[in-house]
TORBAPA-450580 format. One record per residue (C-alpha): chain; residue in three letters; x, y, z. Coordinates in pm, 1 decimal. Layout:
# TORBAPA-450580
{mol->A; type->ALA; east->X; north->Y; up->Z}
...
This chain:
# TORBAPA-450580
{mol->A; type->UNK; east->-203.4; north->-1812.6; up->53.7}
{mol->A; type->UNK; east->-369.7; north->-1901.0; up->-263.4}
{mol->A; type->UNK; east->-322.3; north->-1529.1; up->-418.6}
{mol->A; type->UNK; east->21.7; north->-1587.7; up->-401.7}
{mol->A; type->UNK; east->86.0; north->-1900.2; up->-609.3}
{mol->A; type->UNK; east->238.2; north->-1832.3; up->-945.3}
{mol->A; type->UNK; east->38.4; north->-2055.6; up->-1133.1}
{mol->A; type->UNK; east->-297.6; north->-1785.4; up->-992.3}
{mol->A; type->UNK; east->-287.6; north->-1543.8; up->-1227.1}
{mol->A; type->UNK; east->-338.5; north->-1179.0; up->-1062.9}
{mol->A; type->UNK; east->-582.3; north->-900.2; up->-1162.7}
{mol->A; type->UNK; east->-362.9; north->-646.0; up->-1365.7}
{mol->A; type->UNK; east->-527.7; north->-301.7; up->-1325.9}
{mol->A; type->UNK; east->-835.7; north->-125.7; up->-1224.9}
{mol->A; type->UNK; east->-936.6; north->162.1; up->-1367.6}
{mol->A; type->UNK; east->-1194.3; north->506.6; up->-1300.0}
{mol->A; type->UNK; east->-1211.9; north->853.1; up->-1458.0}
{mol->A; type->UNK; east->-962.1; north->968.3; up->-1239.5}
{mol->A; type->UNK; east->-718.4; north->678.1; up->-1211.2}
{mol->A; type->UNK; east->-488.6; north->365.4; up->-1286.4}
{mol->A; type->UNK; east->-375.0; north->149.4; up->-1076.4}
{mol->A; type->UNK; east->-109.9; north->-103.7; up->-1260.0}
{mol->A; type->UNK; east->201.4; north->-236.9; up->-1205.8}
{mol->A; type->UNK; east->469.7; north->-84.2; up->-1119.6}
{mol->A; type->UNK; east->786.6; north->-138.6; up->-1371.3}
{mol->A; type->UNK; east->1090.5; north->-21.1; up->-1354.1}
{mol->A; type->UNK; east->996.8; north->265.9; up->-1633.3}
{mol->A; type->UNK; east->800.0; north->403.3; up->-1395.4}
{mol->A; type->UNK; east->1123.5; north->533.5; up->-1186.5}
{mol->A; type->UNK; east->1100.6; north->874.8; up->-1245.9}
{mol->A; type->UNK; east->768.3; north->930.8; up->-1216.0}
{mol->A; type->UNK; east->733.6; north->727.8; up->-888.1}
{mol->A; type->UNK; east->1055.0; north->934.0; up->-755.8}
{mol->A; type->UNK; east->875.6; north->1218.4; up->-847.2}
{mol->A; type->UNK; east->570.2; north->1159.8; up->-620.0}
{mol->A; type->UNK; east->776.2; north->993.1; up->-364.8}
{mol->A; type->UNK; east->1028.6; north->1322.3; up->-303.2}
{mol->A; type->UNK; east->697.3; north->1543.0; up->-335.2}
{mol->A; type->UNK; east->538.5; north->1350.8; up->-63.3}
{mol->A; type->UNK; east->828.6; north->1241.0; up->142.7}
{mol->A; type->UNK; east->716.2; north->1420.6; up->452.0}
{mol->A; type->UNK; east->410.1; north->1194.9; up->435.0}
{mol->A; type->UNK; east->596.2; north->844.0; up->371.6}
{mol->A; type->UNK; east->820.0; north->905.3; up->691.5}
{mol->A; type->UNK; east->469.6; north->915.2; up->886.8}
{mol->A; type->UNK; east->358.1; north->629.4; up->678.8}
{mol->A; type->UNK; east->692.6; north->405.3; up->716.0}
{mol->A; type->UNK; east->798.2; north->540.9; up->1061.0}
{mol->A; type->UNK; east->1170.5; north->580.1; up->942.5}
{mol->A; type->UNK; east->1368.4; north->873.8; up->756.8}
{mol->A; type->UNK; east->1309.1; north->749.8; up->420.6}
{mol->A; type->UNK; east->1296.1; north->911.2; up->190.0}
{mol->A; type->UNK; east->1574.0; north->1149.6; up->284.3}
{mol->A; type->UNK; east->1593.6; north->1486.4; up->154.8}
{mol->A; type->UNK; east->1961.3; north->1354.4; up->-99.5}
{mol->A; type->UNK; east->1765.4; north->1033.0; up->-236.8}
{mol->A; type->UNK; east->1874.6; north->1004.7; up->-587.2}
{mol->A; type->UNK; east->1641.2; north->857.9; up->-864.1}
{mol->A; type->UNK; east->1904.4; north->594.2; up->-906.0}
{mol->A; type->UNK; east->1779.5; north->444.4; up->-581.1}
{mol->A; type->UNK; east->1456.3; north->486.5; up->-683.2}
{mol->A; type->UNK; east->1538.2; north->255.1; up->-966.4}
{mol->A; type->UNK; east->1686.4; north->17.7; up->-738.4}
{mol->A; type->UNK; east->1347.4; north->19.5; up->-503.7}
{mol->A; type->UNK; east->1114.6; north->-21.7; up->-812.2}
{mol->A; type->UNK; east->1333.2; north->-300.4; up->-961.1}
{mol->A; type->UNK; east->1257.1; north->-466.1; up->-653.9}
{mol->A; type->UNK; east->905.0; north->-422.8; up->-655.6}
{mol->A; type->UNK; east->934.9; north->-525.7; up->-998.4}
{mol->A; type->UNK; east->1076.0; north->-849.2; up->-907.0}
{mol->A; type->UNK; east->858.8; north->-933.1; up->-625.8}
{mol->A; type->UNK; east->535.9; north->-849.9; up->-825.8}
{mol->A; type->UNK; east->651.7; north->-1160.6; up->-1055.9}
{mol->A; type->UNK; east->774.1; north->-1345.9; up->-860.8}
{mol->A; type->UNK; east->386.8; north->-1346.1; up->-667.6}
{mol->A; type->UNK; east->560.2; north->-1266.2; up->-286.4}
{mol->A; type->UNK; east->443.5; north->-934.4; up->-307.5}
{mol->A; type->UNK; east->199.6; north->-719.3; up->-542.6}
{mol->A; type->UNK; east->327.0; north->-364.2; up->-618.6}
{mol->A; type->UNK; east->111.0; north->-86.2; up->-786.6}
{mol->A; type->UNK; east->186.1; north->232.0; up->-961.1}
{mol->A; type->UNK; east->-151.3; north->470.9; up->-910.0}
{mol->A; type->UNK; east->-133.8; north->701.8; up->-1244.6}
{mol->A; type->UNK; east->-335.0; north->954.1; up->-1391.1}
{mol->A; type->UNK; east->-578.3; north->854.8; up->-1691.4}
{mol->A; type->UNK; east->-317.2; north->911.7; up->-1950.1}
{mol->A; type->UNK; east->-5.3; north->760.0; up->-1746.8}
{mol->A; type->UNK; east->176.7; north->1082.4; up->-1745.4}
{mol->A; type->UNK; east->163.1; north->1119.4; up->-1393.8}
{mol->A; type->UNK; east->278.4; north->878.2; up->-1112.5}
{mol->A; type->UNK; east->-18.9; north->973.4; up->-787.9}
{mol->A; type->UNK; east->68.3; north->722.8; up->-596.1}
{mol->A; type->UNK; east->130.3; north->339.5; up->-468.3}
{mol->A; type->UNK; east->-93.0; north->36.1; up->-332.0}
{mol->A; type->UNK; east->100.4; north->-243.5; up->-208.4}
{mol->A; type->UNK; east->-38.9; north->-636.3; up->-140.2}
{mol->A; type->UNK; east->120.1; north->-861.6; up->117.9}
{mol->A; type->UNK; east->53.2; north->-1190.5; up->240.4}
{mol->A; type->UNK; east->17.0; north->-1167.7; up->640.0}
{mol->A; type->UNK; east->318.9; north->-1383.7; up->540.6}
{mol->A; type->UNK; east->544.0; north->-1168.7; up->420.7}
{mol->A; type->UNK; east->853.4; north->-1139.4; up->576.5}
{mol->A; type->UNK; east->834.3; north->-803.7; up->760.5}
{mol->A; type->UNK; east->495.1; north->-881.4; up->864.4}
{mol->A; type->UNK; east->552.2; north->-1216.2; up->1025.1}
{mol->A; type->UNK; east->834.0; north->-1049.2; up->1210.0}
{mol->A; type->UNK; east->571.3; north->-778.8; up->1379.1}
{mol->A; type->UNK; east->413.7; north->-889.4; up->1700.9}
{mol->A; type->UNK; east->13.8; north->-888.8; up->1612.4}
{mol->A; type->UNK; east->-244.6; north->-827.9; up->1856.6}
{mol->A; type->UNK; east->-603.2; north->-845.5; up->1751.7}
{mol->A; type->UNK; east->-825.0; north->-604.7; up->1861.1}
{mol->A; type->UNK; east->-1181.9; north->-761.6; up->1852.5}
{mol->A; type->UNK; east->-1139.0; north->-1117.3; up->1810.6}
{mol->A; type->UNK; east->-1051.3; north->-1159.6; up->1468.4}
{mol->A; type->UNK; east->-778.2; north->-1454.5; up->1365.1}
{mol->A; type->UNK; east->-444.0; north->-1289.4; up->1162.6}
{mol->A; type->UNK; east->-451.7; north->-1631.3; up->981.4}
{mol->A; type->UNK; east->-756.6; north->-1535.1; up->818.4}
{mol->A; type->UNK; east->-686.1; north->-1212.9; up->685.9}
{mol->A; type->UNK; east->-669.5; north->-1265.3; up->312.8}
{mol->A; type->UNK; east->-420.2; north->-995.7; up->236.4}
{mol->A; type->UNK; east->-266.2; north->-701.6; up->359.9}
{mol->A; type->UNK; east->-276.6; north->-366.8; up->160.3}
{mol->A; type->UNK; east->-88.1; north->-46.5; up->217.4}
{mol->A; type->UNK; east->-137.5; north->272.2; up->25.6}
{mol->A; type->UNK; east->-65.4; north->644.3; up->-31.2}
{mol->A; type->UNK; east->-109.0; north->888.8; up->-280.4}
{mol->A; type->UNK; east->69.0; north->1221.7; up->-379.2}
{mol->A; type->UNK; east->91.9; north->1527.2; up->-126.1}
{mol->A; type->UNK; east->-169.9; north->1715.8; up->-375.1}
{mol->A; type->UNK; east->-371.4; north->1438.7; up->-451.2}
{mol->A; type->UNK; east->-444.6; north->1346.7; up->-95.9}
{mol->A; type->UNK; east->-530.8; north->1746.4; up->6.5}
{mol->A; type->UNK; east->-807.8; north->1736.3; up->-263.6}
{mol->A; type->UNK; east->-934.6; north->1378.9; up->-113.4}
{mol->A; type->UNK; east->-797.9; north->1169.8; up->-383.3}
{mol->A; type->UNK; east->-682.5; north->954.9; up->-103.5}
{mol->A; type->UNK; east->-1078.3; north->817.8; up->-14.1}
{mol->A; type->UNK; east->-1152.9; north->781.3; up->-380.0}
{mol->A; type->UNK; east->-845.9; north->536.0; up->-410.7}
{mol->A; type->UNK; east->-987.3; north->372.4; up->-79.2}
{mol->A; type->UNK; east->-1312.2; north->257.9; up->-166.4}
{mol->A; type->UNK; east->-1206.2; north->230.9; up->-525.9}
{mol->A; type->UNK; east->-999.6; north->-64.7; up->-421.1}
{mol->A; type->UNK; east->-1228.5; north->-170.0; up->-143.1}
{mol->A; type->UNK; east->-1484.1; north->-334.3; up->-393.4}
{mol->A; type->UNK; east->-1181.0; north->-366.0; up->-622.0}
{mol->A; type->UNK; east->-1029.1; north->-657.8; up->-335.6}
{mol->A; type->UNK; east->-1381.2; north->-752.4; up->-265.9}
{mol->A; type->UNK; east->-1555.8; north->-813.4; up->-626.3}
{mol->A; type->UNK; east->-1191.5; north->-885.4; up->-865.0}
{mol->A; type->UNK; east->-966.0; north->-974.0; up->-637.2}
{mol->A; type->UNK; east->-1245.3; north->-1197.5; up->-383.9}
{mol->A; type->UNK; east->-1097.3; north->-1128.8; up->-62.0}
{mol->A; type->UNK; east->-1347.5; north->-1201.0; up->225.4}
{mol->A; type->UNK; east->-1099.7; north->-1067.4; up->465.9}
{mol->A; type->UNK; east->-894.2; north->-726.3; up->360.6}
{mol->A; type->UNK; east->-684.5; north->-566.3; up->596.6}
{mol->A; type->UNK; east->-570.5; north->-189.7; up->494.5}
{mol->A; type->UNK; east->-264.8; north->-82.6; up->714.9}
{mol->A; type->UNK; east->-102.6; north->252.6; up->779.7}
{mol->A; type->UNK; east->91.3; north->356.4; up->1042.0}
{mol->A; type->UNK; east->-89.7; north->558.2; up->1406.5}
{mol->A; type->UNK; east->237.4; north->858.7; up->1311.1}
{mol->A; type->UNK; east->57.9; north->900.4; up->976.1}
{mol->A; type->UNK; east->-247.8; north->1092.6; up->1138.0}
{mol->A; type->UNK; east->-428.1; north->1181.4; up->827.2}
{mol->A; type->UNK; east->-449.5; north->826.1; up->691.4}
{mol->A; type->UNK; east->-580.1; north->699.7; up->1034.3}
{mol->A; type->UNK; east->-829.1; north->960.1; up->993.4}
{mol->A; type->UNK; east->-955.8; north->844.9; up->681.2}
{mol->A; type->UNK; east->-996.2; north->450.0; up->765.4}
{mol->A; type->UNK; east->-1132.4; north->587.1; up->1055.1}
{mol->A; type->UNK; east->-1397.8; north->799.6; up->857.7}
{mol->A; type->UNK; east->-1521.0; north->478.9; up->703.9}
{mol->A; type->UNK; east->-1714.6; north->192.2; up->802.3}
{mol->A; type->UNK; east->-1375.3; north->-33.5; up->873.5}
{mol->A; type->UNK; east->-1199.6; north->-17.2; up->1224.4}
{mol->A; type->UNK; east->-922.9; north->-112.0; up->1366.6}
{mol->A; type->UNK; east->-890.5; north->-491.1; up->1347.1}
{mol->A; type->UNK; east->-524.5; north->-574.1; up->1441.4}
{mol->A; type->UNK; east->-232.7; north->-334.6; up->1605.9}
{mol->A; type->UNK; east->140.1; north->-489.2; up->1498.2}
{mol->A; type->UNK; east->487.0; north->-398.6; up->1697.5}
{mol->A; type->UNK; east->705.0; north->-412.9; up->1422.9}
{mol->A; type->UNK; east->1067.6; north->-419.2; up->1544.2}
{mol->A; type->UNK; east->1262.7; north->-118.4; up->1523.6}
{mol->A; type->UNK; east->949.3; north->125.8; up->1505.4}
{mol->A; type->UNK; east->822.0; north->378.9; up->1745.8}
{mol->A; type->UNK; east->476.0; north->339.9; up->1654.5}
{mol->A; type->UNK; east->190.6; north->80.1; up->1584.8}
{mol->A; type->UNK; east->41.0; north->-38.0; up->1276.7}
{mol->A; type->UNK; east->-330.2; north->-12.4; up->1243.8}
{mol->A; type->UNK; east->-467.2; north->-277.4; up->1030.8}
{mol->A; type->UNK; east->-829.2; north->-191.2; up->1000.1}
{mol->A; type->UNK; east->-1084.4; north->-405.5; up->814.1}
């Protein structure tokens, strides 16, 4: 996909009065492993597996965020840090994947109305910290990057994902104008993913 090219330069933030949403680098480790642990119970909904487990050290955090690091520059996957105004705080994450990507073109995809996978310009995931989403910071973040994909980024075809265990995320995409466009099998998961667009 042409947002994935290295020579396509990528838009590098997007900012409100209540957020930033840049890169992730790897100085960001202990404030991402801060959120993370505060929200794990969340992000085993969200990834349908154990992770993160109650003895995850920030030293694997590192590893994970040199990864996303990596990725991010190397254009196969982009990986955002969500941080409060001054960039104190880590509040959460918003990932990008090509329907490419490898864990996605390993899911079995079923489309629920119609629509073609092949045209779905990217795929983004996101989730924000335990407190953050009780107070609703999790719909601000939504249609934040809704026009953010639509006006910067110029998607015509967005597909947000969570997982159907992560109840209060499908609630949310479900409280907006978007439904469920694709459900993928991914291997080794009990549940669906819900792309909705």
């Amino acid at each position: 996909m042409a947002f994935t090219e290295t020579t396509e330069p990528v838009p590098a933030e997007l900012r409100t009065g209540e957020f930033t949403v840049r890169p992730i680098v790897v100085a960001d480790t202990e404030r991402d492993y801060a959120a993370v642990m505060e929200t794990r119970e969340d992000l085993r909904l969200w990834r349908q597996t154990a992770w993160p487990e109650d003895g995850f050290m920030v030293e694997e955090n590192r590893e994970d965020v040199v990864d996303m690091e990596e990725r991010h520059a190397a254009h196969r996957a982009f990986n955002y840090t969500v941080v409060d105004p001054a960039g104190s705080t880590c509040l959460g994450c918003v990932y990008v994947f090509p329907t490419s990507a490898t864990f996605l073109a390993k899911c079995g995809v079923t489309a629920v109305d119609g629509d073609e996978w092949s045209e779905v310009d990217a795929v983004v995931f996101f989730w924000v910290r335990l407190p953050q989403r009780k107070a609703g910071m999790d719909g601000r973040l939504l249609d934040a990057l809704r026009v953010w994909f639509r006006d910067v980024w110029k998607f015509e075809k967005t597909g947000y994902a969570t997982s159907e265990t992560f109840r209060q995320q499908v609630e949310l995409l479900n409280g907006t104008d978007l439904t469920v466009k694709f459900e993928l099998d991914e291997p080794g998961k009990a549940g669906k993913r819900l792309v909705f667009g």
